[in-house]
C-alpha positions as CSV (number, residue, x, y, z in Angstrom):
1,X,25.0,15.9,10.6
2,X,24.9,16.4,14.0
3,X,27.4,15.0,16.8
4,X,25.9,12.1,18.3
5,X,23.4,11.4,15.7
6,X,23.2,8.2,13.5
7,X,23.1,7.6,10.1
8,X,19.5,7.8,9.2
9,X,18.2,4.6,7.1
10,X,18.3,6.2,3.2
11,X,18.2,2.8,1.0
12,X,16.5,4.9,-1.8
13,X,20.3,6.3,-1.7
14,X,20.9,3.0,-3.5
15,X,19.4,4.3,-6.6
16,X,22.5,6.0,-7.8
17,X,24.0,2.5,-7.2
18,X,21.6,0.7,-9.3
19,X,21.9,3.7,-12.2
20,X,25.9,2.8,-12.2
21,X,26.1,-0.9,-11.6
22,X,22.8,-2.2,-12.4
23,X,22.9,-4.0,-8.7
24,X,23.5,-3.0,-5.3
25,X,24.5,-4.6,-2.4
26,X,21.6,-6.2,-1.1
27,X,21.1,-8.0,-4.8
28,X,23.9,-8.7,-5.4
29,X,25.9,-12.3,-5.2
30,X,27.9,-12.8,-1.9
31,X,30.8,-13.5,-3.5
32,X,30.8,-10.1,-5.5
33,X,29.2,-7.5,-3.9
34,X,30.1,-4.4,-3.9
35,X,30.5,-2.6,-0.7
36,X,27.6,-1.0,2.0
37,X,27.2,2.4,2.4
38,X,27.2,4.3,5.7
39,X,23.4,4.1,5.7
40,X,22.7,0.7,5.0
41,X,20.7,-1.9,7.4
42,X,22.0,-5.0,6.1
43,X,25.0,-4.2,8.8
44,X,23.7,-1.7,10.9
45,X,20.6,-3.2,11.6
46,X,21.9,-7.0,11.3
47,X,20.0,-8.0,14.4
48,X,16.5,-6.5,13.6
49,X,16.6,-7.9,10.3
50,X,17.7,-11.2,11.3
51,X,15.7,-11.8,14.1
52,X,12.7,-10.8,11.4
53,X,13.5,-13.2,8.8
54,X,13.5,-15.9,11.7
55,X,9.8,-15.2,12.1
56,X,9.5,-16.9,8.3
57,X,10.8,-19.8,9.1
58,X,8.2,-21.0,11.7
59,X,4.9,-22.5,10.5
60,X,1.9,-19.4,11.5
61,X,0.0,-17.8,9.2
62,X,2.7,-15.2,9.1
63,X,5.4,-17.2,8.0
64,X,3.2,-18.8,5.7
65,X,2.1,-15.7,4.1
66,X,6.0,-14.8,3.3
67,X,6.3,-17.9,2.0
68,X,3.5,-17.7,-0.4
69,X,4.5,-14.6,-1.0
70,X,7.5,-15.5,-2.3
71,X,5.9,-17.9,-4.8
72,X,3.7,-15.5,-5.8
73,X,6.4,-13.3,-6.6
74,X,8.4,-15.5,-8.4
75,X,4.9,-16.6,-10.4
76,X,4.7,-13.1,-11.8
77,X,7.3,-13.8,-14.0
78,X,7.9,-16.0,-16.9
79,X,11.4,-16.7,-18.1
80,X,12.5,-15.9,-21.5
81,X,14.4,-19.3,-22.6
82,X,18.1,-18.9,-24.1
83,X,18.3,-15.7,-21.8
84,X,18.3,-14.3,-18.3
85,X,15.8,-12.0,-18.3
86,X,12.4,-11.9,-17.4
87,X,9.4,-11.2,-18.3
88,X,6.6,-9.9,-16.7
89,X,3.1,-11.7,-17.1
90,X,0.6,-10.9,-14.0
91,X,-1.1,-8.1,-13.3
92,X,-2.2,-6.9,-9.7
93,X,-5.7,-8.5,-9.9
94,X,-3.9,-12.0,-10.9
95,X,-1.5,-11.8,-8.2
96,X,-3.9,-11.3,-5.7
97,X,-6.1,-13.8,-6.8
98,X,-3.1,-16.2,-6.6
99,X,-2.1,-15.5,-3.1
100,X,-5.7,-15.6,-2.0
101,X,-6.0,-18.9,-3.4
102,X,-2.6,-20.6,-2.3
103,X,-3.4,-18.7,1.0
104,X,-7.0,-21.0,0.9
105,X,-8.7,-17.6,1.5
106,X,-12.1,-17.5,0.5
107,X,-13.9,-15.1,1.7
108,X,-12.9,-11.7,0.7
109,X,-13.3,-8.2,1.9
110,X,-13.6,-5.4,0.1
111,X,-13.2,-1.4,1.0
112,X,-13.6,0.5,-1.1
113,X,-14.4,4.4,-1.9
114,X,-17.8,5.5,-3.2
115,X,-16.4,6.6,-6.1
116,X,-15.1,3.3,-7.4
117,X,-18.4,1.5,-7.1
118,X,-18.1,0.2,-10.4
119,X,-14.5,-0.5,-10.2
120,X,-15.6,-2.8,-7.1
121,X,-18.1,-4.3,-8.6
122,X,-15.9,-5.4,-11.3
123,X,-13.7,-6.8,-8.8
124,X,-16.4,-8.9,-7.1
125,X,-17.3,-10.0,-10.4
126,X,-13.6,-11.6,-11.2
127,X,-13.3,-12.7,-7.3
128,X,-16.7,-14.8,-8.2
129,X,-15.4,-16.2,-10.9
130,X,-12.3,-17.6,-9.6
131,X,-14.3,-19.2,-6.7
132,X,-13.6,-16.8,-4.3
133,X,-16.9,-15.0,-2.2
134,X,-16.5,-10.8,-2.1
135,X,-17.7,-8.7,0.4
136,X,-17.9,-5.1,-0.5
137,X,-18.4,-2.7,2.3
138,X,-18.4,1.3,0.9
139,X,-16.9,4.1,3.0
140,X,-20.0,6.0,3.5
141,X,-22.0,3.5,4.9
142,X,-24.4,5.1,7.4
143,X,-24.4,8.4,5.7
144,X,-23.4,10.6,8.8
145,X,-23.2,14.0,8.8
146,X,-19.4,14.9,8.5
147,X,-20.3,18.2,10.6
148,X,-20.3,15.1,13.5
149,X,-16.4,15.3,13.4
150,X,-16.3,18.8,13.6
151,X,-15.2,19.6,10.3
152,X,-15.9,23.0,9.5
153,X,-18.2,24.5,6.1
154,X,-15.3,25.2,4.3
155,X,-13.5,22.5,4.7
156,X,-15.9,20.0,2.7
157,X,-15.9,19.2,-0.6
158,X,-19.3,20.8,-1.7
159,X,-19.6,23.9,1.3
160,X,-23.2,23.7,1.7
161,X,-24.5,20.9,0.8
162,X,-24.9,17.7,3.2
163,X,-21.7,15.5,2.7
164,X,-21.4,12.2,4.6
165,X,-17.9,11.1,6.4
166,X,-16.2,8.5,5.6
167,X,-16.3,5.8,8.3
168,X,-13.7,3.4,7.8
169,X,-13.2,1.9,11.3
170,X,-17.0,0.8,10.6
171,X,-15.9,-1.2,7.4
172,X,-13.1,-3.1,8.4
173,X,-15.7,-4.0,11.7
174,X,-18.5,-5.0,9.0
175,X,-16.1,-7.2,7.1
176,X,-14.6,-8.2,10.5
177,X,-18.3,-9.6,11.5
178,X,-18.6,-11.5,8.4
179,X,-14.9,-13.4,8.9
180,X,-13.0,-12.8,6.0
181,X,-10.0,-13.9,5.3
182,X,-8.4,-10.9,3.5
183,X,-9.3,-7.6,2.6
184,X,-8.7,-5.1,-0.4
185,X,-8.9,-1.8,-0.6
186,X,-10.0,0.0,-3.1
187,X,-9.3,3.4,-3.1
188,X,-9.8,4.7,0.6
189,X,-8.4,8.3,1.3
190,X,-5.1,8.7,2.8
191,X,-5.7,8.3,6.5
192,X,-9.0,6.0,5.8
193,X,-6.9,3.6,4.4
194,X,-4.6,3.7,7.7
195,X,-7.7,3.1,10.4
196,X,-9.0,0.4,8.1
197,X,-6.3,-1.4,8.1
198,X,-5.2,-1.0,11.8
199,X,-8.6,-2.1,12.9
200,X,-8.9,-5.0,10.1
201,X,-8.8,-8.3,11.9
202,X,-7.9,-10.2,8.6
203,X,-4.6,-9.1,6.5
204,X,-4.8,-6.1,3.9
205,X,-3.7,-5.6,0.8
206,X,-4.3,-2.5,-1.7
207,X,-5.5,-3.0,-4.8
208,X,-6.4,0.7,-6.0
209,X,-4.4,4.1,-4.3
210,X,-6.8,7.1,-4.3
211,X,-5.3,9.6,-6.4
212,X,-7.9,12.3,-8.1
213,X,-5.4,13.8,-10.4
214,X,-4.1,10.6,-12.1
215,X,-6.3,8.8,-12.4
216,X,-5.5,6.7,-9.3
217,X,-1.9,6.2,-10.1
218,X,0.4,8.2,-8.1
219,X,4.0,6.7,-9.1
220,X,2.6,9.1,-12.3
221,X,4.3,12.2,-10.2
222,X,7.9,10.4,-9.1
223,X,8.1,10.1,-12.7
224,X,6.7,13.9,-14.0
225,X,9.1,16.1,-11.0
226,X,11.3,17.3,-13.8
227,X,8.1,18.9,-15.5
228,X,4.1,18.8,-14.2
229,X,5.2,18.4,-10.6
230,X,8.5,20.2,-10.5
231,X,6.3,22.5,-7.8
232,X,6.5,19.3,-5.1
233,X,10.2,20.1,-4.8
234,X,10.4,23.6,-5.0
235,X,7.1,24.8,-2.4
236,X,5.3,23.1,0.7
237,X,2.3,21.1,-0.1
238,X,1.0,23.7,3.0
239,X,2.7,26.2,4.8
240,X,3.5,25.9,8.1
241,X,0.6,28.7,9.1
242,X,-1.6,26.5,7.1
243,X,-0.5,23.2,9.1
244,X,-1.2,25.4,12.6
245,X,-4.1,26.8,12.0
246,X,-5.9,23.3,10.4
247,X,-4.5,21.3,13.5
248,X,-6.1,24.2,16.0
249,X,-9.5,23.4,13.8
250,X,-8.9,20.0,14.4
């Protein structure tokens, strides 16, 4: 490490910690913990976190939302009587049903890609019946030209053909209009998802990550590096001639 620099925040570190001891520090009970390593905030970074956790204690919608939170959290999980463990019961859908509901949100957003109509529709369908009103909004809403962002031929999906851009800052404005009081996303690219959610004016949540390869579950290649995806840690994802030349496009 170079003079002068800090140790950089590494909690997934930890997990060698967890493999051994089945704990770590941060879970662990005061009174028997074992000790921090260099990189850990709990010490380091007593201030920041502190001064967060204060903002949980007041009585906004924030503090309230990590206090519902919390229930929720705790809701997702039945314990097994005579024993310590637990056992979970909820699946993403019911959890954020639940946290809609204790939140008294009502109306709720949705984003969602144009390829999971049908999943969204399915969604709007359960959100109905637990009294809760869906919004849907799709990402190609407006059908513009993608050629209007300068993207060049080869860089569509289908060279050729008319393809229309995904407009995300327009959805979270649409649902914005109509008020509601969270939104979900539902499969919005990498970088769609970000501008929907930094120009949402009501809290987001994701419900479905975009993956085309696994079927929209991406933990599936932290668990296959050993095998499928061995390549992830052995070659770039793109050079660094291929990172120049599509930022000069761009």
């Amino acid at each position: 490490m170079s003079k002068g620099k800090t140790t950089p925040l590494a909690c997934s570190r930890c997990s060698a910690m967890w493999a051994k001891e089945g704990t770590t520090n941060c879970w662990s009970d005061p009174a028997a913990r074992p000790p921090r390593p260099g990189y850990c905030p709990s010490e380091r970074k007593s201030e920041i976190i502190d001064d967060s956790f204060q903002k949980y204690t007041g009585n906004d919608e924030d503090a309230k939302l990590a206090r519902v939170a919390a229930v929720v959290e705790g809701l997702c999980y039945q314990p097994v009587p005579g024993s310590d463990a637990v056992n979970a019961r909820w699946n993403r859908v019911e959890d954020t049903v639940a946290l809609a509901k204790l939140m008294n949100y009502r109306k709720i957003g949705i984003a969602t890609c144009i390829g999971l109509l049908d999943e969204t529709e399915r969604l709007s369908a359960i959100l109905s019946a637990q009294g809760l009103e869906p919004f849907s909004v799709c990402c190609k809403a407006g059908s513009i030209d993608k050629r209007r962002l300068g993207i060049a031929e080869e860089h569509k999906v289908r060279p050729g053909t008319f393809e229309p851009a995904c407009n995300p800052i327009a959805q979270a404005q649409l649902l914005n209009q109509e008020g509601t009081d969270m939104n979900i996303i539902v499969g919005l690219c990498v970088g769609h998802d970000m501008l929907f959610a930094k120009n949402s004016e009501a809290p987001v949540t994701t419900l479905v990550v975009k993956d085309r390869v696994t079927g929209h579950n991406p933990a599936a290649v932290l668990y296959g590096q050993n095998f499928y995806y061995k390549r992830l840690q052995k070659q770039p994802v793109l050079s660094d001639d291929q990172v120049c030349e599509l930022q000069e496009e761009g």
